[in-house]
Backbone as a chain_set.jsonl record, in Angstrom:
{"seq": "XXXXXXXXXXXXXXXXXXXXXXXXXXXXXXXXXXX", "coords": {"N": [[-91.167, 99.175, 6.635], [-93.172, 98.131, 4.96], [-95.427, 96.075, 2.292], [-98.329, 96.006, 2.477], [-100.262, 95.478, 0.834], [-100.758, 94.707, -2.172], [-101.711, 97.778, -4.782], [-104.653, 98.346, -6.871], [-103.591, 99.922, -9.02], [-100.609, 100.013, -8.871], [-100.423, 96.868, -9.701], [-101.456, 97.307, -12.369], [-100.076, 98.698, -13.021], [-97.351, 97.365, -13.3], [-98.592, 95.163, -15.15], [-98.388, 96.885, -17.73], [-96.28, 97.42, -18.137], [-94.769, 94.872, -18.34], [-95.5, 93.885, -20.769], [-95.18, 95.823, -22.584], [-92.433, 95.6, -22.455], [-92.607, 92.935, -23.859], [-93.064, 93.333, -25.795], [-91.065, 95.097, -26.771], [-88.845, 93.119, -26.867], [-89.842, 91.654, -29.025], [-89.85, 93.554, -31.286], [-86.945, 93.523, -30.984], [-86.004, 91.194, -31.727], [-87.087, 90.415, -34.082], [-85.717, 92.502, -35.734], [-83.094, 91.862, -35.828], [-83.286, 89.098, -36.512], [-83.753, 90.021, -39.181], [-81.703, 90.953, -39.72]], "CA": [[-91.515, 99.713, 5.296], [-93.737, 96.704, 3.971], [-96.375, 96.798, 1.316], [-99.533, 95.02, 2.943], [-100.997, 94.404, -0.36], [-100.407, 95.921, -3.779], [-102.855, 98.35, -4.897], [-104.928, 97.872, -8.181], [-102.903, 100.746, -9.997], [-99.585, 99.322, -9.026], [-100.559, 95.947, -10.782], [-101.894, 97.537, -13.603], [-98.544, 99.633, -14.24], [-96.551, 96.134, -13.359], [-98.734, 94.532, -16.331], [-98.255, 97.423, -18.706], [-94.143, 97.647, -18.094], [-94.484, 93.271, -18.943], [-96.416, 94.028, -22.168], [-93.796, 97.051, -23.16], [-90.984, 94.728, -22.537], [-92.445, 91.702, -24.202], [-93.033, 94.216, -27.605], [-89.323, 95.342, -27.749], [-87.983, 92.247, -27.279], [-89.849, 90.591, -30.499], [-89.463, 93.91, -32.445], [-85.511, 93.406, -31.637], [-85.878, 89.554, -32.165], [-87.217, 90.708, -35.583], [-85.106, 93.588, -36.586], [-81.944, 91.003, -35.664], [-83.482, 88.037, -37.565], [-84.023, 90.735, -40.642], [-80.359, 91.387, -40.657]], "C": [[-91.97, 98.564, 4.412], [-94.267, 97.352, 3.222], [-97.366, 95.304, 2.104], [-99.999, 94.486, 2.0], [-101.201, 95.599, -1.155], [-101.541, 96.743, -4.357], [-102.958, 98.341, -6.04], [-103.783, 98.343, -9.501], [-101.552, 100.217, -10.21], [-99.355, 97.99, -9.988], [-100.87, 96.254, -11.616], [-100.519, 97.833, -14.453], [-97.862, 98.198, -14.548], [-97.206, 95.529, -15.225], [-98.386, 95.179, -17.734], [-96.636, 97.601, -19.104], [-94.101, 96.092, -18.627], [-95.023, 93.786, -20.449], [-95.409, 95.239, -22.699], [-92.779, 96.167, -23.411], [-91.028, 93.958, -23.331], [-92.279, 92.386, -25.879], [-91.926, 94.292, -27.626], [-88.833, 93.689, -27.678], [-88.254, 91.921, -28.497], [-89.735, 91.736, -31.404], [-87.829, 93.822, -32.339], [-85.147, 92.38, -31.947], [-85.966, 89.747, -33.767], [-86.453, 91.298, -36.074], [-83.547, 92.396, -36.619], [-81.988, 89.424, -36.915], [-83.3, 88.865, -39.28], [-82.238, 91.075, -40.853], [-79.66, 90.417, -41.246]], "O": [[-91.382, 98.126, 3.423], [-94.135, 98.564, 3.048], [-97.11, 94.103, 2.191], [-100.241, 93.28, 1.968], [-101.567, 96.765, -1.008], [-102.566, 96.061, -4.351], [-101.928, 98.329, -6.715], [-103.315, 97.692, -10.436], [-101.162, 99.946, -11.346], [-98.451, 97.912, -10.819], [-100.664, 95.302, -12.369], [-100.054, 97.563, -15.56], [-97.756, 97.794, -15.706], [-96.497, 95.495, -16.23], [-98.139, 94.491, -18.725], [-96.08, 97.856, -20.172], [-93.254, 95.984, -19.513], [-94.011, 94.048, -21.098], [-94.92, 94.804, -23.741], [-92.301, 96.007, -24.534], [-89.969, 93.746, -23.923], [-91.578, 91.998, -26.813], [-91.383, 93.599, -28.487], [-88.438, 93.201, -28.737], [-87.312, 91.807, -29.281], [-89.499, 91.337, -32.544], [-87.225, 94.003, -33.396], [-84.035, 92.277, -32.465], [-85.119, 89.334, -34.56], [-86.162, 90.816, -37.168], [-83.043, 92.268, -37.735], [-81.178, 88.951, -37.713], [-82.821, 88.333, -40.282], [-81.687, 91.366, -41.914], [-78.678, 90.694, -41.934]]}, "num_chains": 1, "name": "protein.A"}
């Protein structure tokens, strides 16, 4: 049960789940600094 090689869509989601993640963190970096 390998993966021969990742298919475009898979990397796309991967980049869009990094870019989701990297937003909450700095709006909870912010909302934390604001308190």
């Amino acid at each position: 049960f390998g993966i021969p090689c990742f298919p475009v869509s898979l990397k796309r989601l991967l980049i869009v789940v990094v870019v989701i993640v990297l937003v909450v963190v700095v709006i909870v970096g912010a909302l934390l600094m604001g308190l």
